[in-house]
C-alpha positions as CSV (number, residue, x, y, z in Angstrom):
1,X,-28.0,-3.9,-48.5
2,X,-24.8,-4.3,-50.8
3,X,-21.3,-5.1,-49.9
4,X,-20.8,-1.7,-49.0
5,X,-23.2,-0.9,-47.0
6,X,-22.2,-4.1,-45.1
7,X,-18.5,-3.0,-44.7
8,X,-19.9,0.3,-43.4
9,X,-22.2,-0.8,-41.1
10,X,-19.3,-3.5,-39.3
11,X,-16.7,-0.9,-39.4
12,X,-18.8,0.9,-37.7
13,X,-19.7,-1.5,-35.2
14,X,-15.9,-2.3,-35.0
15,X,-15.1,1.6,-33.9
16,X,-17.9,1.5,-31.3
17,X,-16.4,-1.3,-29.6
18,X,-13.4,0.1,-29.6
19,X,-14.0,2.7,-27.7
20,X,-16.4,0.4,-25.1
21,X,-13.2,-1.6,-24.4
22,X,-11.3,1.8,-24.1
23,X,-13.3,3.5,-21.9
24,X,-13.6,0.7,-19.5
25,X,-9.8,0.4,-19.2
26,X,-9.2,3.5,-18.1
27,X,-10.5,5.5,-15.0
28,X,-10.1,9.5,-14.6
29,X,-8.0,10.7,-12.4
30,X,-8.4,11.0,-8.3
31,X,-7.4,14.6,-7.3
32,X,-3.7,14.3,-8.6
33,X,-3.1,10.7,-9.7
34,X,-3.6,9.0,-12.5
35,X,-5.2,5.8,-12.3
36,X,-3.9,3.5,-14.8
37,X,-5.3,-0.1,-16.1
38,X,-6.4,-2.1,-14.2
39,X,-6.9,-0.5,-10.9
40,X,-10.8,0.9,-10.7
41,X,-12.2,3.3,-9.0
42,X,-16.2,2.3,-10.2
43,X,-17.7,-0.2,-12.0
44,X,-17.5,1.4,-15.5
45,X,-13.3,1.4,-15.9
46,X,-10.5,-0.5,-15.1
47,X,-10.9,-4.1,-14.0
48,X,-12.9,-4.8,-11.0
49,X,-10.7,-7.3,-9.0
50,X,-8.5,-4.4,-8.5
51,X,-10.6,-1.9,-7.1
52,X,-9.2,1.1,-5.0
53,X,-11.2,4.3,-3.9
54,X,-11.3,8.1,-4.8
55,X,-12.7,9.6,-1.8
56,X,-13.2,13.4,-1.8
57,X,-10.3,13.9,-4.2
58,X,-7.4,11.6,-2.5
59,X,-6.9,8.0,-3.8
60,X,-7.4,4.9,-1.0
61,X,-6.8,0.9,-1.0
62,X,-9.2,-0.5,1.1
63,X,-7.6,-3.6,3.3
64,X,-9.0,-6.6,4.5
65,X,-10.3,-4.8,7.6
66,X,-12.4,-2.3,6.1
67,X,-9.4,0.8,7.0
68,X,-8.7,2.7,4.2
69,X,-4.7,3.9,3.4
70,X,-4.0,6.9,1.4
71,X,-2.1,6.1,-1.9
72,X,0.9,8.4,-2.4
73,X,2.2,7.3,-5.7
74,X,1.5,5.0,-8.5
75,X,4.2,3.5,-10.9
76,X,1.7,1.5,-13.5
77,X,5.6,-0.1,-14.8
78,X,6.4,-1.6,-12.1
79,X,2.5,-2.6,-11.0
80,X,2.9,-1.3,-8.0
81,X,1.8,1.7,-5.4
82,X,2.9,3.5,-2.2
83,X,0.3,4.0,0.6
84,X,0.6,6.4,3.6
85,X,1.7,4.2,6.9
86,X,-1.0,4.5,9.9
87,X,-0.2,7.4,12.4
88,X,0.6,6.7,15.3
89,X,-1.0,8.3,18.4
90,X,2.1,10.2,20.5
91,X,0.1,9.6,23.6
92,X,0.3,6.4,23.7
93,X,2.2,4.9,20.9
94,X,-0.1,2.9,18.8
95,X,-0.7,2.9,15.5
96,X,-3.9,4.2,14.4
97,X,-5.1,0.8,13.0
98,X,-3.9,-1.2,16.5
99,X,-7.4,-1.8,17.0
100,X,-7.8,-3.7,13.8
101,X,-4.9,-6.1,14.2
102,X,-2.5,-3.4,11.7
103,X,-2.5,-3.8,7.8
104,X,-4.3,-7.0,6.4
105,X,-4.8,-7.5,2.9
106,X,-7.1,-10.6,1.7
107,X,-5.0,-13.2,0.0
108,X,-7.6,-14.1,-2.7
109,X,-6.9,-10.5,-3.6
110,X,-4.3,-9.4,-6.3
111,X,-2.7,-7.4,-4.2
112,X,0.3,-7.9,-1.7
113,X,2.9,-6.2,0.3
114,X,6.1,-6.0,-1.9
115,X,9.8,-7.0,-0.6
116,X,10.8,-3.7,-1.1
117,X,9.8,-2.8,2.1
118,X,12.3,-2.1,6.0
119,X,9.3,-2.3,8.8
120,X,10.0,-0.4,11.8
121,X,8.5,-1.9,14.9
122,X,7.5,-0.2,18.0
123,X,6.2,-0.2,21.5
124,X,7.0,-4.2,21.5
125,X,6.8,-6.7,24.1
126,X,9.9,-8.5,25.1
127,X,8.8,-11.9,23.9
128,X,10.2,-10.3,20.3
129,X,13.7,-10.8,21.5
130,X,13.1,-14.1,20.8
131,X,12.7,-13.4,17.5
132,X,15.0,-12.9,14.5
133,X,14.4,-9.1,14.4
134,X,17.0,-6.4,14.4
135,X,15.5,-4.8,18.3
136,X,19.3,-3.9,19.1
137,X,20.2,-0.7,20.4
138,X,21.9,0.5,16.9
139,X,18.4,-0.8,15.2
140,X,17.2,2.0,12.3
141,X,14.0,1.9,14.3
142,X,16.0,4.4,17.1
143,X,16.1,7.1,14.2
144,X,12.6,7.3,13.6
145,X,12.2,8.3,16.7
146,X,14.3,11.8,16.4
147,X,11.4,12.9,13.9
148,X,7.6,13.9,15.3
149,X,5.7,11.1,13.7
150,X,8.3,8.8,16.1
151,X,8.7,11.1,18.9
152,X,5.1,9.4,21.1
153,X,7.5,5.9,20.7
154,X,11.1,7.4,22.2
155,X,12.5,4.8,24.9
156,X,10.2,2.1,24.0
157,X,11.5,-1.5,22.8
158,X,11.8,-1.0,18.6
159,X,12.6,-3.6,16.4
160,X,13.2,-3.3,12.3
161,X,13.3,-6.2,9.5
162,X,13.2,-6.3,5.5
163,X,9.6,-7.6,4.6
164,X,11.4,-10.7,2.5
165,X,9.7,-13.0,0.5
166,X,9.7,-15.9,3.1
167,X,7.4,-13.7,5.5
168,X,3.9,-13.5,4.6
169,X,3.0,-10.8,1.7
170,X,-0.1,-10.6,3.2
171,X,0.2,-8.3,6.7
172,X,2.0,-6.2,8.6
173,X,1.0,-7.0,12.2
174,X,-0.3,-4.5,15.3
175,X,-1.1,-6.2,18.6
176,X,-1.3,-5.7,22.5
177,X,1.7,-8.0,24.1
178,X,3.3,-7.5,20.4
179,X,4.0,-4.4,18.9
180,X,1.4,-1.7,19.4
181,X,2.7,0.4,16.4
182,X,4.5,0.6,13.4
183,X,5.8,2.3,10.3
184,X,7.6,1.6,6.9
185,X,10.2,2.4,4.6
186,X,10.1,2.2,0.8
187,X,14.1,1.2,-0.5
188,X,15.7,1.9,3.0
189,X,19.0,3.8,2.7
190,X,21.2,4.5,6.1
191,X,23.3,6.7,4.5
192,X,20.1,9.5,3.7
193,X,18.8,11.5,6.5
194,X,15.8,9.8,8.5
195,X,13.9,13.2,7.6
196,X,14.5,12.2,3.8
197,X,13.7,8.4,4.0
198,X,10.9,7.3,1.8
199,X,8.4,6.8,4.4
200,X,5.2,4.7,3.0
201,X,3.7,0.5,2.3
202,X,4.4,-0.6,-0.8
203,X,1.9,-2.7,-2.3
204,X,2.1,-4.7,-5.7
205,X,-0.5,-6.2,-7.8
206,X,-0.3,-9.3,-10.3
207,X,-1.3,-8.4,-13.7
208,X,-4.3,-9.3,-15.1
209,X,-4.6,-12.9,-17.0
């Protein structure tokens, strides 16, 4: 074999690789969304620390707890993605993942909550007084409550706080003698309507090594 059959026979090699690498890093869409490096959907794309799910055509992050939340929206610049908020029962005020102590994501995982997020409390014992939340009667929390997804929580004891980065980036917490339910805000504004507040959980992820 000469020299050029060499260079041919490496270039091609080079090009097949190529497009291994390429077609690992990216996954197809889910119904909708794109879903950019490194989130994966299978074992043949994206990176598989940071695994989400396309189930019957709608895209889903998996918590620690085995419940799976719908992902609205995905901003690949910013790593990081909206998922839809449990809903919570009318009947009895409690979010729909009570049972599983709300939304737990494992901390060995790349993903976390992001600080971007107002978390509206509801159904809440009074031991939370105690606390350093915002339960007063002027609390955004009350809003919520004019719109249907609120309306099962009207009169109960509602409390609101900014997920900061000195609370842990790891859960958003549901109990019995807590607070049974609750739901979130993405870049809370007072001044827009409650109907036109960016209801969702916004998770980030850390970019790969």
């Amino acid at each position: 074999m000469n020299i050029r059959e060499i260079m041919s026979v490496l270039i091609m090699f080079v090009l097949v690789s190529i497009s291994h690498v390429s077609a690992l890093e990216a996954c197809s869409n889910c119904g909708s969304i794109q879903v950019p490096y490194p989130l994966s959907t299978n074992d043949n794309c994206g990176n598989p620390r940071y695994r989400v799910y396309c189930n019957n055509g709608n895209l889903e992050f998996l918590s620690a707890k085995n419940v799976f939340y719908e992902i609205l929206s995905i901003n690949p610049s910013t790593y990081k993605f909206i998922v839809r908020p449990p809903l919570i029962q009318k009947n009895t005020c409690y979010s729909s993942d009570l049972d599983v102590g709300g939304l737990s994501i494992d901390e060995d995982s790349p993903f976390n909550i992001s600080t971007h997020n107002t978390v509206f409390l509801f159904n809440c014992s009074e031991t939370v007084l105690l606390s350093p939340l915002n339960c007063s009667s002027t609390s955004p929390c009350r809003q919520f409550e004019k719109v249907e997804g609120g309306s099962g929580c009207r009169g109960t004891l509602c409390c609101s706080f900014l997920k900061d980065s000195a609370m842990t980036s790891h859960r958003i917490r549901a109990r019995i003698g807590g607070c049974t339910a609750y739901t979130c805000v993405v870049d809370f504004d007072l001044n827009r309507p409650v109907q036109a507040w960016n209801y969702g959980i916004e998770l980030q992820w850390l970019p790969p090594n």
